[in-house]
C-alpha positions as semicolon CSV with decimal commas, in nm:
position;residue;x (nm);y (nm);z (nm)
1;X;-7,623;-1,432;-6,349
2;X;-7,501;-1,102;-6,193
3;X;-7,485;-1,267;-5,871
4;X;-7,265;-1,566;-6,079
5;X;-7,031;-1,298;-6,218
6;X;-6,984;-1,136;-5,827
7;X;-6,827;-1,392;-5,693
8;X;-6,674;-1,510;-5,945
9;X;-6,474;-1,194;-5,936
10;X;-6,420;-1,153;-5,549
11;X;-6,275;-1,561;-5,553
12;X;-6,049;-1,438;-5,861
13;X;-5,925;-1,107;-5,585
14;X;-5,913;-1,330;-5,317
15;X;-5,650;-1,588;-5,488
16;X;-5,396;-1,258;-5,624
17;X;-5,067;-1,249;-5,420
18;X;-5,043;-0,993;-5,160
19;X;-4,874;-0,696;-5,302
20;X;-4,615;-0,550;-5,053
21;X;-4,635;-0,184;-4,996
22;X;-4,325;-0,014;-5,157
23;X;-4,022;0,032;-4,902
24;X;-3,889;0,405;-4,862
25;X;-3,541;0,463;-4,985
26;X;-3,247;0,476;-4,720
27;X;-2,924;0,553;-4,715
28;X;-2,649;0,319;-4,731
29;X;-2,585;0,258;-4,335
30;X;-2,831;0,463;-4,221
31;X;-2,984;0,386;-3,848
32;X;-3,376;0,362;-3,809
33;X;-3,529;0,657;-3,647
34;X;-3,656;0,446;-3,347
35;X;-3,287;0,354;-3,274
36;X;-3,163;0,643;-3,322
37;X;-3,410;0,817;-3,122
38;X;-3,334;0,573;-2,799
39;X;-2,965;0,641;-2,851
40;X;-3,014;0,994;-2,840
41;X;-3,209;0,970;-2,536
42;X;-3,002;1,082;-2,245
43;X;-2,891;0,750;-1,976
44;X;-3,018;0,793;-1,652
45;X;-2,782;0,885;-1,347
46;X;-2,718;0,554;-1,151
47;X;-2,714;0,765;-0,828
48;X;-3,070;0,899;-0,942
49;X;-3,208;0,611;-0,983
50;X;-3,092;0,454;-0,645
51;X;-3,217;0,763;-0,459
52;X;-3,537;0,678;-0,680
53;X;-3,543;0,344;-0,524
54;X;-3,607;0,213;-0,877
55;X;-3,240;-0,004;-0,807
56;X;-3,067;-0,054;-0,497
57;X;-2,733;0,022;-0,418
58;X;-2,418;-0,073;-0,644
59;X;-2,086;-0,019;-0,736
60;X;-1,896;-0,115;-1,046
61;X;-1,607;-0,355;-0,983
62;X;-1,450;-0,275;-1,303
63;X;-1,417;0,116;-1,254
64;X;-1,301;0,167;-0,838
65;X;-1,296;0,551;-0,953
66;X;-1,664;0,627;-0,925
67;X;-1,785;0,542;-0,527
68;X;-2,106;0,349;-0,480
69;X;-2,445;0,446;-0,589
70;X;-2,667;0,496;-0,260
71;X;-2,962;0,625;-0,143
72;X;-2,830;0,741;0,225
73;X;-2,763;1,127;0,227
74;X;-2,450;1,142;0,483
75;X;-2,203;0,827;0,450
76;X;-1,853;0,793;0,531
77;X;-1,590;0,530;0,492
78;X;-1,302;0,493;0,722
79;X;-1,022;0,296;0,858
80;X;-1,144;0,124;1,172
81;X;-0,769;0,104;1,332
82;X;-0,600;0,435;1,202
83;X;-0,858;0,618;1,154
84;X;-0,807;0,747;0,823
85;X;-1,085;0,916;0,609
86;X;-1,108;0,665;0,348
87;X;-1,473;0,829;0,140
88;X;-1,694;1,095;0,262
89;X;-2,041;1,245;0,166
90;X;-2,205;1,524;0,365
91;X;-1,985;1,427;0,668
92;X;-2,056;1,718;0,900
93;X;-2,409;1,739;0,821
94;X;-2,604;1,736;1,186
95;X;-2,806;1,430;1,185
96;X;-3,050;1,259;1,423
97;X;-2,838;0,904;1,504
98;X;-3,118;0,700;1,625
99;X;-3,002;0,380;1,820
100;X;-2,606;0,439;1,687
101;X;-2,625;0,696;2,009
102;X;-2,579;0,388;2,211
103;X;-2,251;0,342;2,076
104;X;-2,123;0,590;2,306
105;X;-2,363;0,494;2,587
106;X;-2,180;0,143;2,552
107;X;-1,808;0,293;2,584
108;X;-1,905;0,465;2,869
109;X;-2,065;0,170;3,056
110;X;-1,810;-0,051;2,974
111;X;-1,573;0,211;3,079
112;X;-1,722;0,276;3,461
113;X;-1,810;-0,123;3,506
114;X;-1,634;-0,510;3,532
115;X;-1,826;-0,748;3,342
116;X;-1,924;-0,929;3,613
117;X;-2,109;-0,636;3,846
118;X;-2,452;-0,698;3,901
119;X;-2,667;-0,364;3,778
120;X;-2,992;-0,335;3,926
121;X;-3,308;-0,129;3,758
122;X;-3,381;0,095;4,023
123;X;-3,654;0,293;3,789
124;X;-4,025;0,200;3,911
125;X;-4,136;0,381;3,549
126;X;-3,864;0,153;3,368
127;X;-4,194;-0,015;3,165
128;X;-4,338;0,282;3,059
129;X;-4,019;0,354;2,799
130;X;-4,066;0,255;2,379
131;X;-3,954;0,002;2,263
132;X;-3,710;-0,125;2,090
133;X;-3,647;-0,281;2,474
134;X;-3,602;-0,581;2,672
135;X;-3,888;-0,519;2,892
136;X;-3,717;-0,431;3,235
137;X;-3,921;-0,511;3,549
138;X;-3,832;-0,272;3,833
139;X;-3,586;-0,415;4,040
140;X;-3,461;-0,682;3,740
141;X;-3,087;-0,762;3,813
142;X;-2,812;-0,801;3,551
143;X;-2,443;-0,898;3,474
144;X;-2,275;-0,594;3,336
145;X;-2,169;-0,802;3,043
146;X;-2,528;-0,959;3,033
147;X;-2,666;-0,585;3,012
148;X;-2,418;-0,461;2,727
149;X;-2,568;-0,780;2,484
150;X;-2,874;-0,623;2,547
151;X;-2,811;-0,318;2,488
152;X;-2,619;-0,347;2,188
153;X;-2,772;-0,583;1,981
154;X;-3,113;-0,586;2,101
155;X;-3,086;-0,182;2,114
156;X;-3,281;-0,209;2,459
157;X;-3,417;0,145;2,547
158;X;-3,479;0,068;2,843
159;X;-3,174;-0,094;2,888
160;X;-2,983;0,226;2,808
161;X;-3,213;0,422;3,055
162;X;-3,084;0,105;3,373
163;X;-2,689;0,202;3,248
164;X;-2,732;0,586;3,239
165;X;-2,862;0,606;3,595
166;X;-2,618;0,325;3,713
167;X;-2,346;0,490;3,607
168;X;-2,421;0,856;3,691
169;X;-2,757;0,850;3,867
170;X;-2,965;1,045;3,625
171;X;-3,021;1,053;3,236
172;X;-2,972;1,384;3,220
173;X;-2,629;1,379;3,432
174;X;-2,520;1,054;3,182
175;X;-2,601;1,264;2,855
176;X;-2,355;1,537;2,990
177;X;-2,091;1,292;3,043
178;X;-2,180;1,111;2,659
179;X;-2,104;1,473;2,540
180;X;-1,790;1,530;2,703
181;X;-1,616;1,177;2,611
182;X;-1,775;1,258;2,283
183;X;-1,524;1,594;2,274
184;X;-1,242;1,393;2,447
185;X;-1,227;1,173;2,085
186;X;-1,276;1,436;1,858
187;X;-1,617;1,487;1,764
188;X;-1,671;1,824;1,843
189;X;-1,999;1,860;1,636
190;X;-2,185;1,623;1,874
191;X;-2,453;1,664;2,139
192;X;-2,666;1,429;2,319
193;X;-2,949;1,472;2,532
194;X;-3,009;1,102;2,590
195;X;-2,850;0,740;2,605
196;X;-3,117;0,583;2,351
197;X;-3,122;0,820;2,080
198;X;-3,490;0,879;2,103
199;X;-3,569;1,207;1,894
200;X;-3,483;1,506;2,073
201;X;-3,420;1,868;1,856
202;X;-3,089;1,926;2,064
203;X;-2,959;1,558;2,016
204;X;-2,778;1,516;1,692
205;X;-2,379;1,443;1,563
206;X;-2,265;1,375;1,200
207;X;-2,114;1,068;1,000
208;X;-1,735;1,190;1,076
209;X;-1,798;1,207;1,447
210;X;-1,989;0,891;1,499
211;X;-1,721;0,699;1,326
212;X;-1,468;0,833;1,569
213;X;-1,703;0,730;1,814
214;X;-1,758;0,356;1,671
215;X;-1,356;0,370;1,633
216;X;-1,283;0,446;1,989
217;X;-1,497;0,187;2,116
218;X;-1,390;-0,060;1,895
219;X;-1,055;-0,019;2,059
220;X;-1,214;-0,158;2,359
221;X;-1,205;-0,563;2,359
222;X;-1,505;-0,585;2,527
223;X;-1,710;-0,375;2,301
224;X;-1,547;-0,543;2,007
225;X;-1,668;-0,882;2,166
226;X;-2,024;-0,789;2,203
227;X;-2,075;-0,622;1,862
228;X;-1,930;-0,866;1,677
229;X;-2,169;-1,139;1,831
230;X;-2,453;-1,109;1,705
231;X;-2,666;-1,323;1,903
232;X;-2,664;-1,449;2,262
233;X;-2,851;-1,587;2,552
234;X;-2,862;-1,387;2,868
235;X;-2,903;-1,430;3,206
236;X;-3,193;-1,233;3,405
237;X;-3,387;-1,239;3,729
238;X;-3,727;-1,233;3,650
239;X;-3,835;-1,225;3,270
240;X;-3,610;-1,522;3,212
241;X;-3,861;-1,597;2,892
242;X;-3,664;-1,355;2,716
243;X;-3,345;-1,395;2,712
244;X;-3,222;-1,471;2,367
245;X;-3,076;-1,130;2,205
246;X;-3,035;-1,119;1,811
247;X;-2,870;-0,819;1,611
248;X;-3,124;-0,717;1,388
249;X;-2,929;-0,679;1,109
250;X;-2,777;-1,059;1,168
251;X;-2,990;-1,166;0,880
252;X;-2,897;-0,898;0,626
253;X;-2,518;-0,800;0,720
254;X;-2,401;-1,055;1,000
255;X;-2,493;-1,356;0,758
256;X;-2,451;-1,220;0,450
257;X;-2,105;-1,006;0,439
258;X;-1,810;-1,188;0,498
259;X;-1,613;-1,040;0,752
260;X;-1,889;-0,834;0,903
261;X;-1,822;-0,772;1,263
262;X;-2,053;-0,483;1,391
263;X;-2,116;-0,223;1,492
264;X;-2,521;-0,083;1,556
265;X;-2,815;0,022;1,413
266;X;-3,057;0,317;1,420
267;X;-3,427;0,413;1,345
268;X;-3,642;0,640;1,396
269;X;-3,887;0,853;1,187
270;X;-3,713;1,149;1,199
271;X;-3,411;0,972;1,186
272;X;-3,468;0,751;0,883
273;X;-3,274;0,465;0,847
274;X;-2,898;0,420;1,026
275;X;-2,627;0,209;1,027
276;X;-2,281;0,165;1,165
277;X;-2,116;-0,103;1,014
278;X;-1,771;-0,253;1,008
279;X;-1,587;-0,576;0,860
280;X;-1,275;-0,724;0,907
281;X;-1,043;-0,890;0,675
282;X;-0,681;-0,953;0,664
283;X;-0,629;-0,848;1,006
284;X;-0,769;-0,504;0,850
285;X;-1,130;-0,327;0,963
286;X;-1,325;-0,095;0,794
287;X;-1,578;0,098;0,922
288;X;-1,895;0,262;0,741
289;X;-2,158;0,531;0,863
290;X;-2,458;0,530;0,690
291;X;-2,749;0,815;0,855
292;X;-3,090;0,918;0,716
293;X;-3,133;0,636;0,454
294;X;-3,523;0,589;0,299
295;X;-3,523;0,174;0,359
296;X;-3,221;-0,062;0,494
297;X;-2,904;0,097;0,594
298;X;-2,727;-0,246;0,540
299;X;-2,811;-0,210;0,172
300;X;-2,619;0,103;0,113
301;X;-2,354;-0,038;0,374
302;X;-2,238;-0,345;0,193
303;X;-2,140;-0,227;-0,152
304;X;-1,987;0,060;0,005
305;X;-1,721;-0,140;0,226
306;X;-1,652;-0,401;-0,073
307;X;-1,553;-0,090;-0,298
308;X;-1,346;0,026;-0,008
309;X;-1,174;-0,309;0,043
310;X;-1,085;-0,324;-0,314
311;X;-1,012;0,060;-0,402
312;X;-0,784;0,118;-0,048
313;X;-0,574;-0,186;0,016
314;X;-0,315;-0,187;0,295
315;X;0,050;-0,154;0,363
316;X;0,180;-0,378;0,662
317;X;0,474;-0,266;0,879
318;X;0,393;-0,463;1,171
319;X;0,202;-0,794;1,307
320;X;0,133;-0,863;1,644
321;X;0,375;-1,056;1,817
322;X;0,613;-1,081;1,534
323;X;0,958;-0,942;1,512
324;X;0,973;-0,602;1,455
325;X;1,326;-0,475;1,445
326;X;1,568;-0,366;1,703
327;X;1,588;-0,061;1,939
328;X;1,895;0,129;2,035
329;X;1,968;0,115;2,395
330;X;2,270;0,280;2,581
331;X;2,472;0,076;2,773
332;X;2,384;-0,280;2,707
333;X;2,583;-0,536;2,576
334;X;2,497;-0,508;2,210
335;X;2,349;-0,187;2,237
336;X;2,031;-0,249;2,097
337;X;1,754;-0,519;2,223
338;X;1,503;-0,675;1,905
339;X;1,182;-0,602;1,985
340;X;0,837;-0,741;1,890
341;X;0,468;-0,529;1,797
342;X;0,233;-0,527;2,049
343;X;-0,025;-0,502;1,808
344;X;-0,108;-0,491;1,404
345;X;0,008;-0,168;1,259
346;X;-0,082;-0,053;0,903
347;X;-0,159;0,234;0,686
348;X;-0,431;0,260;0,391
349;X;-0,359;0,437;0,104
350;X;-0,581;0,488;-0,236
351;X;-0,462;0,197;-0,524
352;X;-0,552;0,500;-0,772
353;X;-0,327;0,710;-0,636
354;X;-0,056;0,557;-0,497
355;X;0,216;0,797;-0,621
356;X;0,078;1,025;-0,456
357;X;0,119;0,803;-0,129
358;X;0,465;0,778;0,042
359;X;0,412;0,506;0,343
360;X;0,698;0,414;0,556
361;X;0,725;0,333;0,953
362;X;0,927;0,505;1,199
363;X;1,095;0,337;1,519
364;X;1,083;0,588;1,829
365;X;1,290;0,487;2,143
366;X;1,117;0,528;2,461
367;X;1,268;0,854;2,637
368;X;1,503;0,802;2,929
369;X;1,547;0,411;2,810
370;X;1,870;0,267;3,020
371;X;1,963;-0,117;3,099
372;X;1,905;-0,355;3,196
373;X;1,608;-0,421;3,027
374;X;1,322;-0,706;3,089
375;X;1,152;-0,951;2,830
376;X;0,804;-0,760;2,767
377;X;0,916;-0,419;2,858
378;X;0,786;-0,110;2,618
379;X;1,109;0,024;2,480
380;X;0,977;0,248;2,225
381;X;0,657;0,300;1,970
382;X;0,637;0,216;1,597
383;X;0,472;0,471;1,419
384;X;0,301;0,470;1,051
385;X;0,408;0,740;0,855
386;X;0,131;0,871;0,539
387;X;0,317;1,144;0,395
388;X;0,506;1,217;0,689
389;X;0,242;1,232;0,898
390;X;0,167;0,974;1,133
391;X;-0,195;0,788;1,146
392;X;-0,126;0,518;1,383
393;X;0,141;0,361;1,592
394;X;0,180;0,048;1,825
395;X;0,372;-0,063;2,147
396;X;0,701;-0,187;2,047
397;X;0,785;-0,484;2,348
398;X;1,153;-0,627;2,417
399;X;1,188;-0,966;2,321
400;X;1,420;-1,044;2,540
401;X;1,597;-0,956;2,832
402;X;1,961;-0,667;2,817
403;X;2,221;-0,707;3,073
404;X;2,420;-0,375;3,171
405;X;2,762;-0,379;2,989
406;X;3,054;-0,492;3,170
407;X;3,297;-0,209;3,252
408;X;3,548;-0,236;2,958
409;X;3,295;-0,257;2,762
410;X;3,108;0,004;2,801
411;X;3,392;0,259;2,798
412;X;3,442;0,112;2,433
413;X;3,062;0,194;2,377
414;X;3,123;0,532;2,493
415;X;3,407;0,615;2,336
416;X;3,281;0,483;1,975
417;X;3,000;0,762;2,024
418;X;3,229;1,026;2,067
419;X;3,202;1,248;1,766
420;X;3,508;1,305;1,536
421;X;3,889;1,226;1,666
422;X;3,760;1,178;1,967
423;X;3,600;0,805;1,829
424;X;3,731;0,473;1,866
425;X;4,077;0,444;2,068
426;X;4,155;0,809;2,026
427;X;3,818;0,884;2,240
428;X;3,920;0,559;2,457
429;X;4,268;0,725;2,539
430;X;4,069;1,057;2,637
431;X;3,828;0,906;2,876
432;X;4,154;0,689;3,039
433;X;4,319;1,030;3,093
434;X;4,027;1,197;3,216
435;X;4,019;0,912;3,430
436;X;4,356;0,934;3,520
437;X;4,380;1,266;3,560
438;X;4,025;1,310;3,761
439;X;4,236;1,053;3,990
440;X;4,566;1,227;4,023
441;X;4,398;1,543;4,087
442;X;4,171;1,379;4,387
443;X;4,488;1,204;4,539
444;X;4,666;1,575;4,490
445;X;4,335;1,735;4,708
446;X;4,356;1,524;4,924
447;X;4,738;1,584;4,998
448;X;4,675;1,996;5,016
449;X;4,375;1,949;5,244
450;X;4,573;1,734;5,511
451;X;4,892;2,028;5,532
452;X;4,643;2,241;5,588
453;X;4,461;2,100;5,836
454;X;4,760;2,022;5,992
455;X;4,875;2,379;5,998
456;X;4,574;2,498;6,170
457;X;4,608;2,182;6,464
458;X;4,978;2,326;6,538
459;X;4,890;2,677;6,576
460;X;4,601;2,617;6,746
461;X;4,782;2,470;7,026
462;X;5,034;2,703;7,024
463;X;4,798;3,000;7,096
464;X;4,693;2,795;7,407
465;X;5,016;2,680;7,524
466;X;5,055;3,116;7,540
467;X;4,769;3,158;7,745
């Protein structure tokens, strides 16, 4: 019966609704602490976390102001063809470069050969240098051209090693002569020791001064060419098995970054991770320096240029080939001869501050410029002006051919650049009786010097006829 009564009582609990436990009184509006708490919490740095490696590197397209997140210490962005300091971070800082040293190993080689020499390894020890190489026999023969793929894109140690001591017989002599060209372009705060960029505690240079580098060499066609090819097949006399040469960055910069058109990478432990990289578009390059980044350098290098290209357009003044104006030259029969550019000419300036940005070109005339002048002759230079200061300038070429002025006509040219009263036919009357008087006063001369002369005749042979 009790046992009845039990269950009868725990079916009766069991079938009761649920009874909700009583809600605490808010106020109207009011956010809940957990929300509250998580918008309180402070937002994490985006440069933090990129260093953190816990994103990789970014930049927000809608707010240019704020450079890229990255995890490289030393970066800088520049203009490839005017060199202008676009971004910089820890420029100066003294880095290890890795394998961008044989940017200026390159220049150099390409500077003291012809593509077409034939370079021979003359090192018996050539096989005993690290890799990254293209495992030179002793005695291996090489196009010049053929040598600088390898070099460059397979970032051949060994390679370097066959160009230093075919171009100035030693490493040690070659490293010297890296370190003054290095000075000749500017970067002062440079020193190598050798043409591989193996580590070494008295080789080092900075962001600034390897982009000077990269931007000097990219001047050079042939450097250009190689660099932004990143694969080829070379010729070689004995380990013909390997002869196809890939950039190792084709994959993740080549392939992947429109425009991308060089320049080298770098590696090494003490080094981290290095990169020298430039892209081209709109006739315009720009040219990043990435040194001593934790993982890929490419990773830090692409949002960095596409902030630049957007944040620091360009102002044209001149294309290559094209018209370009007109150049003042005495004596010819219009007094001027149109020119064309030689080559692109451009300045950058910063979209967020362009009032602060006054861009304009200047036409110089060549000194000493007379006619007649000859289709393709340099008449003068066009320079781009930032603020009055000039960042870059080009050839300026005659586009056609300027006869000397006939005679009449260039008295009339003359006389319209004398200054004042002395312009137009009042300075064509003056040099007629300048003329005429430089005339009369010759003829006049002439007349005192023969009485004379005849004087002297008559009493010289008097005196004889005396004896």
């Amino acid at each position: 019966m009790k046992i009845s009564a039990i269950l009868l009582l725990l079916t009766t609990l069991m079938a009761l609704p649920a009874v909700a436990a009583p809600k605490r009184a808010t106020k109207k509006g009011a956010v809940p602490a957990s929300k509250a708490a998580a918008a309180k919490a402070p937002k994490a740095d985006p440069q933090a976390l990129v260093s953190a490696g816990k994103r990789p590197a970014f930049f927000n397209p809608k707010d240019l102001s704020k450079p890229p997140a990255r995890k490289a210490p030393a970066a800088i962005l520049m203009d490839a063809d005017t060199g202008q300091v676009l971004w910089s971070k820890n420029p100066d800082q003294r880095r290890a470069p890795a394998s961008t040293t044989k940017i200026m190993t390159a220049l150099l080689f390409i500077e003291n050969t012809k593509p077409e020499d034939v370079i021979t390894c003359m090192n018996p020890a050539i096989a005993q240098i690290e890799e990254s190489s293209l495992h030179i026999k002793p005695w291996e023969k090489f196009s010049a051209e053929d040598l600088l793929y390898g070099l460059l894109l397979r970032s051949a140690n060994d390679g370097a090693v066959v160009v230093a001591e075919h171009v100035a017989g030693s490493v040690p002599a070659f490293a010297k002569e890296m370190t003054a060209r290095a000075k000749q372009i500017g970067a002062n705060n440079t020193n190598f020791v050798n043409p591989n960029g193996l580590p070494g505690d008295a080789h080092y240079s900075t962001a600034r001064d390897l982009g000077l580098i990269a931007c000097e060499a990219l001047k050079n066609p042939r450097f250009a060419d190689a660099v932004g090819t990143p694969k080829r097949v070379i010729q070689r006399s004995k380990v013909a098995q390997d002869s196809i040469i890939v950039a190792r960055v084709k994959r993740y910069f080549y392939d992947k970054f429109p425009g991308a058109d060089g320049v080298k990478t770098g590696y090494t432990r003490k080094a981290g991770h290095c990169f020298v990289g430039s892209a081209t578009r709109d006739g315009r390059r720009l040219l990043t320096v990435i040194l001593g980044a934790k993982n890929s350098a490419s990773a830090d290098t692409i949002p960095l240029l596409s902030w630049g290209f957007k944040r620091f357009p360009a102002v044209v003044m001149a294309r290559k080939g094209e018209p370009a104006g007109n150049v003042s030259v005495p004596a010819t029969v219009e007094g001027a001869v149109s020119v064309v550019a030689d080559a692109n000419l451009h300045a950058t300036f910063d979209s967020l501050r362009s009032d602060k940005f006054q861009i304009k070109p200047e036409v110089r005339p060549a000194p000493g410029l007379a006619a007649p002048i000859r289709k393709g002759q340099q008449v003068g230079t066009m320079n781009a002006l930032v603020n009055g200061v000039s960042v870059a300038e080009v050839k300026l070429l005659a586009a056609e051919d300027a006869a000397v002025a006939p005679l009449p006509a260039a008295i009339h040219k003359a006389g319209s650049m004398l200054p004042g009263t002395l312009a137009g036919v009042g300075g064509l009357g003056v040099l007629l009786i300048a003329w005429r008087y430089g005339t009369t006063s010759a003829k006049g001369a002439r007349r005192r010097r023969n009485r004379l002369a005849s004087a002297r005749g008559g009493n010289d042979r008097g005196g004889s006829g005396l004896g």
